[in-house]
C-alpha positions in Angstrom: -1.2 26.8 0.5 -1.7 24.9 4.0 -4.1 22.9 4.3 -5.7 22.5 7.9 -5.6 18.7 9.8 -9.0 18.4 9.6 -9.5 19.5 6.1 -6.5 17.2 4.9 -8.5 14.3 7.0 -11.4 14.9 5.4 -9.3 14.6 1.7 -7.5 11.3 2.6 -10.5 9.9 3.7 -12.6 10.4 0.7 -9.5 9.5 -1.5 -8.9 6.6 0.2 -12.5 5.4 0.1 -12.1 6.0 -3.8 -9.1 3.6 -4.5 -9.7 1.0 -2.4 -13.0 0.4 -4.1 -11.4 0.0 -6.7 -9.4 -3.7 -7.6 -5.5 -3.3 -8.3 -4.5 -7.6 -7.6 -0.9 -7.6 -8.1 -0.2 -7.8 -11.9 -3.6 -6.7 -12.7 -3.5 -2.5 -11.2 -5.2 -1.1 -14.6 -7.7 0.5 -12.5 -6.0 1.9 -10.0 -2.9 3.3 -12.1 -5.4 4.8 -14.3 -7.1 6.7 -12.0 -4.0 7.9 -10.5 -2.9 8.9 -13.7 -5.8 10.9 -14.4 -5.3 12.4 -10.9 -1.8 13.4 -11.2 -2.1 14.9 -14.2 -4.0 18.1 -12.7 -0.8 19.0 -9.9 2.0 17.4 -11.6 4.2 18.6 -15.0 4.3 15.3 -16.2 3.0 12.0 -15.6 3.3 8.9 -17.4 3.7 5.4 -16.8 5.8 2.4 -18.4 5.4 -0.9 -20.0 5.3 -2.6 -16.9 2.5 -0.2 -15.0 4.6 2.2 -13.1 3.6 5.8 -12.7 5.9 8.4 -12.8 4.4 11.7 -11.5 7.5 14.8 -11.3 7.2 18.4 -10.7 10.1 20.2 -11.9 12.7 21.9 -9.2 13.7 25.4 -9.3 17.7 23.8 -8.9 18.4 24.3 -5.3 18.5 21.0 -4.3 18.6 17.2 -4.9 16.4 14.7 -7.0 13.6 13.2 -4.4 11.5 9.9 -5.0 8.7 9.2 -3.3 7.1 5.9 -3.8 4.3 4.0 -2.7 2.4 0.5 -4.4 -1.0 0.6 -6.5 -1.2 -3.7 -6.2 -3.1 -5.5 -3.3 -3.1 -8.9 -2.3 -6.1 -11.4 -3.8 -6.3 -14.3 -6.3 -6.1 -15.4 -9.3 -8.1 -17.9 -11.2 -7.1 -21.5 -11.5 -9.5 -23.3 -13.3 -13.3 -23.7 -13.8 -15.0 -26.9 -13.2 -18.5 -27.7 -15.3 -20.3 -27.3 -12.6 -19.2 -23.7 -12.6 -17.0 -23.3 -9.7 -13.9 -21.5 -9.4 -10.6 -22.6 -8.0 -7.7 -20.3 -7.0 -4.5 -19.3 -6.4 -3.1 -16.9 -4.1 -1.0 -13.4 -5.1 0.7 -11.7 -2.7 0.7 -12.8 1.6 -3.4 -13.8 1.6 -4.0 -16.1 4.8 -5.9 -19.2 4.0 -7.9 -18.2 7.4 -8.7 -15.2 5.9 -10.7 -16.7 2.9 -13.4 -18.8 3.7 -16.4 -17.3 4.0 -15.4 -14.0 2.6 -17.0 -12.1 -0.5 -15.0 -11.4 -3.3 -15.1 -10.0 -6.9 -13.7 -11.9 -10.0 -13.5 -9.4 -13.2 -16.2 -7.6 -11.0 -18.4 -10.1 -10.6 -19.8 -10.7 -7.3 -18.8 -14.1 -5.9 -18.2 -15.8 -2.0 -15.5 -18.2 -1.0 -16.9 -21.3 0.3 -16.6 -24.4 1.6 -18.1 -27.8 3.2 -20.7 -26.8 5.0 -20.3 -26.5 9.3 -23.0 -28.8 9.6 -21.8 -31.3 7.4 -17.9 -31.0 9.2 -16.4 -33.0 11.5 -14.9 -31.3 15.0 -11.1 -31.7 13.5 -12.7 -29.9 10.3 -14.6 -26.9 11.9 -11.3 -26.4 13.7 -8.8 -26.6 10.8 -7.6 -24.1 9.1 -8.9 -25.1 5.4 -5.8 -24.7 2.4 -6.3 -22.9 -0.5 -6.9 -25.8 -2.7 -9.8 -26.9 -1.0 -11.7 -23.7 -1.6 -13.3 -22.5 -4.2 -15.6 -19.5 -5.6 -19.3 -19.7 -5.9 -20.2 -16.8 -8.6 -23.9 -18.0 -8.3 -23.5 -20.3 -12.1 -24.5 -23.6 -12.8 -21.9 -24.5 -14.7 -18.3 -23.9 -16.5 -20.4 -22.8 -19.4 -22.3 -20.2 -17.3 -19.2 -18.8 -15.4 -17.4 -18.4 -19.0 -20.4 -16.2 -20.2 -19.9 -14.2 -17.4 -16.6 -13.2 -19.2 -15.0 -15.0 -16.0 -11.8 -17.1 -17.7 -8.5 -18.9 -16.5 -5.7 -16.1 -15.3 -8.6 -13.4 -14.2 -8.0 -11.6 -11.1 -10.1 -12.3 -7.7 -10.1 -9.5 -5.0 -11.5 -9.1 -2.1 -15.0 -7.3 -2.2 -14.8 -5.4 1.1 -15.5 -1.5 0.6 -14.1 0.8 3.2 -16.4 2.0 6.3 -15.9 4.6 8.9 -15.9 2.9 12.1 -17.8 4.5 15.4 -15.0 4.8 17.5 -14.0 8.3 15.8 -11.3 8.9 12.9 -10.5 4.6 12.2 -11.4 3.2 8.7 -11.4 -0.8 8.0 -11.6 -2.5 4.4 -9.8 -4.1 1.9 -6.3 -2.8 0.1 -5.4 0.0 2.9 -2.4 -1.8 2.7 -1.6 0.5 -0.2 -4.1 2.6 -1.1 -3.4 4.7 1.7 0.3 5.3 0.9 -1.2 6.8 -3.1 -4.0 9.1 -1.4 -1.0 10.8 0.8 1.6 11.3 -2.0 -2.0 12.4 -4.4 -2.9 15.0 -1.9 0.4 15.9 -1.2 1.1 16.7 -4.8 -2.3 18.7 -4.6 -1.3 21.0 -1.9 2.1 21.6 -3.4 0.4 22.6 -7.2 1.1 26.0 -6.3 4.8 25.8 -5.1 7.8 24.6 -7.1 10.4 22.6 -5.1 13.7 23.2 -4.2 14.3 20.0 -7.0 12.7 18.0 -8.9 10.2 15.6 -6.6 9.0 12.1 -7.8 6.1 10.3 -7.1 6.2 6.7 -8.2 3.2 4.4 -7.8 4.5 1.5 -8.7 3.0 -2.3 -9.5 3.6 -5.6 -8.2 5.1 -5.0 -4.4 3.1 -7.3 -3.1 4.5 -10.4 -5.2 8.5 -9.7 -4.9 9.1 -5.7 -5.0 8.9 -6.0 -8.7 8.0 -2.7 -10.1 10.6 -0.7 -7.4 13.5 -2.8 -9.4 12.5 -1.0 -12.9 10.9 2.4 -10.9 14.2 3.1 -9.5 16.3 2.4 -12.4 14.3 4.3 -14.3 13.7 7.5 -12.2 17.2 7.9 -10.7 16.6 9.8 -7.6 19.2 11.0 -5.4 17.7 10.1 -3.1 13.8 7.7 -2.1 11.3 7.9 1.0 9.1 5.1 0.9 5.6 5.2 2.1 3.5 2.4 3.2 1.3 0.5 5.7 3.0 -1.5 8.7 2.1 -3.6 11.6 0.1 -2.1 14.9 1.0 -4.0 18.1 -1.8 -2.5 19.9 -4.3 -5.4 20.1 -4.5 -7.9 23.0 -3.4 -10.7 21.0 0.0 -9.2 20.2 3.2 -8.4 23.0 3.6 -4.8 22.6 7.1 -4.6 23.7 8.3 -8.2 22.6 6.7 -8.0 18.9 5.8 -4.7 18.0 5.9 -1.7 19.7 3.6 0.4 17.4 0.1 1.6 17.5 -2.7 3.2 15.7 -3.1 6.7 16.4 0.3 7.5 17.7 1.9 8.9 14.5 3.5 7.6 11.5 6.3 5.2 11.8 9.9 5.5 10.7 11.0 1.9 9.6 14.4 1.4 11.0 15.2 -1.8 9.5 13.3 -5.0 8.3 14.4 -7.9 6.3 15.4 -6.1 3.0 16.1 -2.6 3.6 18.2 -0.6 6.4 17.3 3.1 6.8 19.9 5.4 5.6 21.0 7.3 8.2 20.9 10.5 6.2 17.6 10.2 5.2 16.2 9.1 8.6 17.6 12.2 10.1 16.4 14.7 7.6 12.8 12.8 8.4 13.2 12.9 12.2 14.1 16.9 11.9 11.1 17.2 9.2 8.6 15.8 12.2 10.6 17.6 15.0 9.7 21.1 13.0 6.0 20.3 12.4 5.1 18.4 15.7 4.1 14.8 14.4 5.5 12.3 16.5 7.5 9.3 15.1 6.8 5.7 16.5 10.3 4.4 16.0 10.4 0.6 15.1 12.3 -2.3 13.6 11.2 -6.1 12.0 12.6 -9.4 12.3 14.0 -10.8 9.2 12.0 -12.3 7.1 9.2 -10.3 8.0 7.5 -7.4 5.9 9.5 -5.8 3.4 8.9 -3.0 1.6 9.7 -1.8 -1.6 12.8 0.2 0.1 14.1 -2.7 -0.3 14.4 -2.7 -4.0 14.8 1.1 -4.6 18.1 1.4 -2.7 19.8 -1.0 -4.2 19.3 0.1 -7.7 22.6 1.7 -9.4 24.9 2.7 -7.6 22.9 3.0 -4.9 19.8 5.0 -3.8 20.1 6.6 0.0 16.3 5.5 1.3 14.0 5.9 4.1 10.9 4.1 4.9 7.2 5.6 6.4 4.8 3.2 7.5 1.3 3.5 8.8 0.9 1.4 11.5 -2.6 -1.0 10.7 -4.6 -3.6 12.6 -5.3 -6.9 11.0 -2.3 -6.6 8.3 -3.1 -8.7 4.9 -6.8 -9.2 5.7 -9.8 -7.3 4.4 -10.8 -5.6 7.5 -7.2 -3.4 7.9 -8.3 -1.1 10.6 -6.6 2.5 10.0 -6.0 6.0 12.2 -6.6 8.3 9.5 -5.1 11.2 11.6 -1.8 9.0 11.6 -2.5 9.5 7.5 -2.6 12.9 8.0 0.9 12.7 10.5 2.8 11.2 7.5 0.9 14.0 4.7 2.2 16.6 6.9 5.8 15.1 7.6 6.2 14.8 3.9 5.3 18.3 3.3 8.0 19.8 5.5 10.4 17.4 4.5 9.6 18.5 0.4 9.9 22.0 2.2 13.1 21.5 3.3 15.0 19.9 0.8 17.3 23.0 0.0 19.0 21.5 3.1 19.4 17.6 1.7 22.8 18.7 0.9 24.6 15.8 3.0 23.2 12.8 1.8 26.4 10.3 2.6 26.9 7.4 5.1 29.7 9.3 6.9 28.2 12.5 8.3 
């Protein structure tokens, strides 16, 4: 079974309007991992997930070829809460890369409740204020209470999760989605659907798909993921920088842009690209006409959870996929879903062809 681009466009955007209303703050994915689980089990033979909140999704090989992981992350950046003052407002602290910048103002949900981000008001600021970049620790969350007593009854307590409330909306320029949590949703709804197109086929071996927990916040799940699943070899899927707006130096920063294909991380600050599995990639978009953006990140700059799967054991040969995004680590993430469907078709030829990952060395 094929399906068509604009049918598979139509699936990844519904899918990924589905999980990215849902919350999944790193260290609190119950929702999300659930309803992947549920999902999974309908195209996978098994499907569990670990103590820690990994899912583990595997369709069993016929024996012609090596043990593939593919991975992507359930957790998004948000909050978490601090403490609760008696005149019931909420203070916070930050999980995962959330911009101060990116706070104020903003609506959010704490253990679903509806609540906004303030601060002093403009009217009441001086110039140097209105201009200043506010820190996290003067903010706080107005949940509508009137005091600690009410927030508390709202079954709102110390350690509970804040995400952003931003739900995904199709934009007018044609096939470009923006909301909250792209950065990974997008990444599960491509490795979901491709597990649903492949229902009726049986792999050359046995194929992983591993959601895992926690990227966001130090690449934690990946460290017991990979252990645990012991691939031969790992393709990591997930959301990258887009050098395509006018506030960014296309050929000095980043040379990547929405709507010119899926990217093939070369290197960032935690993870190479194994020159095996790059190449088995490149020849998987070479056969089925998706173009690669090609592109590399300074250190200390954006890793991904390649980072932790190939160092685990003896080491795990690993590749990265990214889908370039506007407006990385904000609520408003602006996404190409036809670079979605790029990477959804990539994957399927390179699952295809993996009868041929016979040469998975650093010498070849």
């Amino acid at each position: 079974m094929n399906d068509n681009s604009d049918s598979m466009k139509q699936a990844l955007r519904a899918r990924l309007k589905t999980l990215t209303a849902l919350d999944g703050v790193a260290g609190f994915e119950q929702e999300v991992v659930a309803y992947l689980r549920d999902a999974f089990r309908d195209y996978a033979d098994e499907v569990r997930v670990d103590r820690m909140g990994n899912l583990y999704a595997r369709r069993h090989g016929r024996g012609g070829g090596p043990h593939l992981m593919l991975e992507a992350h359930s957790d998004e950046i948000g909050g978490i809460v601090k403490s609760i003052d008696e005149s019931g407002f909420i203070r916070m602290q930050t999980m995962g890369g959330v911009s101060p910048a990116m706070l104020v103002g903003r609506r959010v949900r704490v253990r679903k409740q509806l609540g906004v981000v303030g601060v002093k008001s403009g009217h009441l600021q001086t110039p140097q204020e209105r201009q200043t970049v506010q820190p996290v620790d003067t903010l706080y969350i107005d949940v509508g209470a009137s005091s600690g007593a009410e927030v508390r009854a709202l079954g709102i307590a110390i350690g509970d999760p804040i995400a952003y409330y931003s739900p995904m909306v199709n934009l007018p320029g044609g096939d470009r989605v923006s909301g909250k949590a792209i950065d990974n949703r997008i990444g599960c709804a491509i490795l979901l659907e491709l597990f649903r197109v492949l229902a009726d086929t049986t792999p050359a071996g046995p194929v992983d798909v591993v959601i895992c927990v926690q990227e966001e916040v130090g690449l934690r799940g990946a460290r017991v993921a990979a252990y645990t699943a012991k691939p031969d070899y790992a393709v990591v899927i997930d959301t990258f920088m887009a050098g395509d707006t006018p506030d960014v130096d296309y050929y000095r920063e980043m040379p990547t842009a929405i709507g010119q294909g899926p990217v093939l991380l070369l290197a960032n600050s935690a993870h190479i690209g194994h020159p095996a599995v790059n190449r088995y990639l490149e020849e998987a978009a070479a056969a089925v006409n998706v173009p690669l953006q090609r592109a590399t990140v300074a250190q200390g700059m954006a890793a991904t959870d390649a980072g932790a799967i190939h160092l685990s054991r003896d080491g795990v040969p690993t590749a990265g996929i990214g889908l370039a995004r506007r407006y990385s680590h904000t609520p408003i993430c602006v996404l190409d879903i036809n670079d979605a469907v790029g990477a959804w078709r990539l994957l399927h030829a390179f699952v295809g062809d993996m009868e041929r990952h016979t040469d998975l060395e650093f010498l070849s």
